[in-house]
N, C-alpha and C positions, 0 to 999 in steps of 0.2 A: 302104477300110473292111474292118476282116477278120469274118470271119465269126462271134467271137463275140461283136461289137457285135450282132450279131442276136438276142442273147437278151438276157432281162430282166435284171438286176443280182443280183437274188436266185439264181437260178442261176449267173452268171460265178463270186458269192462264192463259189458250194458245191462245182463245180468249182475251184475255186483251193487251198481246202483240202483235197480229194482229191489235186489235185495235189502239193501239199507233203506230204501223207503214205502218197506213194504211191511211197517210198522207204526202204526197210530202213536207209539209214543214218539219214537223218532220224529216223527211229524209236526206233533205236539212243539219237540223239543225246537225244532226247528223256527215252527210259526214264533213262540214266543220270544226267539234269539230275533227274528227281521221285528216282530211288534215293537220290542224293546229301543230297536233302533241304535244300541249299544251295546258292549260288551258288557256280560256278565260276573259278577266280582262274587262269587257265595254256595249259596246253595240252590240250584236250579229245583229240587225238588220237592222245595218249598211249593213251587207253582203243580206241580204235577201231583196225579194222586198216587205215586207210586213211591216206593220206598229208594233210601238214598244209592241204595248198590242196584237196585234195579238202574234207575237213572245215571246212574257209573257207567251202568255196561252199556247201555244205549251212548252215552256220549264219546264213550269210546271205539262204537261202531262207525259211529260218524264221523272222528276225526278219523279214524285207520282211512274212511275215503277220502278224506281231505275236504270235507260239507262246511265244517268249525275249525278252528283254532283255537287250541286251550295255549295259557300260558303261567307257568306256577308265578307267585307272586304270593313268598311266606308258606302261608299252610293253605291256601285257597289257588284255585285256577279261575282264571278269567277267562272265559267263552265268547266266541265272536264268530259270526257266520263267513265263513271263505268266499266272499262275492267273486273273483276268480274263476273259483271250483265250481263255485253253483251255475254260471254262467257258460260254462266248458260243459257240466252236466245237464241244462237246458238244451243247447243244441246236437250235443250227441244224442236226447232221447226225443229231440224234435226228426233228426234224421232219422233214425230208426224208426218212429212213427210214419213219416213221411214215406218210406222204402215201403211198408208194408199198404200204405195206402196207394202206393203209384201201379199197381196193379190193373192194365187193360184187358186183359183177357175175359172174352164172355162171361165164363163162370167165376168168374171174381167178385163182378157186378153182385150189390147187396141184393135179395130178395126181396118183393117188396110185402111186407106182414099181410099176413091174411087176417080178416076183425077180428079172429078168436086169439090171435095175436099179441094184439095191441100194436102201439109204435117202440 
C-alpha cells in the first residue's frame, strides 16, 4: 500500500492537479493552447524550448488529467484545452484555497511582518 492510499480521494485529486501544474512547461503548454484560442494540429514544440519527447510527456500528463484533449488525426494529434475539466479544476482548487483560508482561530490570524521583514 503506499502511502497516499492513506488519504481520502478528495485530497489524492487536489494533490494530482498541483502535481500537473507544478510544471513550467505544463504551463507553458497550457497558456499557449487558451492563447491559441484553437486546437492544435502539429508540433507543439515548435513553440516550446524543449525537445519533442520532452513535450510528449508533459502532454500526456495533462491529458491523463483530463486539462487537454488530444485527438489522432493521420500521423498528428490535435490538442484542445478541456474547458469542462479546467473549470471543474478552478473550483476544486478555489475551495481548497478557500478551506484553508477560512480559518478563525486566534493563532491562525497572519502576523503582521516586522520592518526587517518586509510585506
Amino acid at each position: 500500500m503506499t502511502k497516499v492510499t492513506l488519504f481520502d480521494q478528495e485530497l489524492q485529486e487536489t494533490a494530482a492537479i498541483y502535481k500537473a501544474l507544478g510544471h513550467p512547461a505544463r504551463l507553458a503548454i497550457l497558456n499557449y493552447l487558451a492563447e491559441t484560442r484553437q486546437c492544435i494540429s502539429g508540433d507543439i514544440s515548435d513553440e516550446l524550448p524543449l525537445s519533442r519527447t520532452t513535450v510528449h510527456q508533459h502532454l500526456k500528463e495533462l491529458k491523463k488529467l483530463g486539462l487537454i484533449q488530444g485527438e489522432i488525426q493521420g500521423v498528428k494529434t490535435s490538442y484542445c484545452l478541456n474547458t469542462k475539466k479546467i473549470q471543474h479544476v478552478r473550483e476544486k482548487l478555489n475551495g481548497f484555497l478557500d478551506e484553508l483560508g477560512s480559518c478563525s482561530a486566534p493563532n491562525c490570524q497572519p502576523k503582521e511582518p516586522t520592518p526587517m521583514e518586509g510585506p
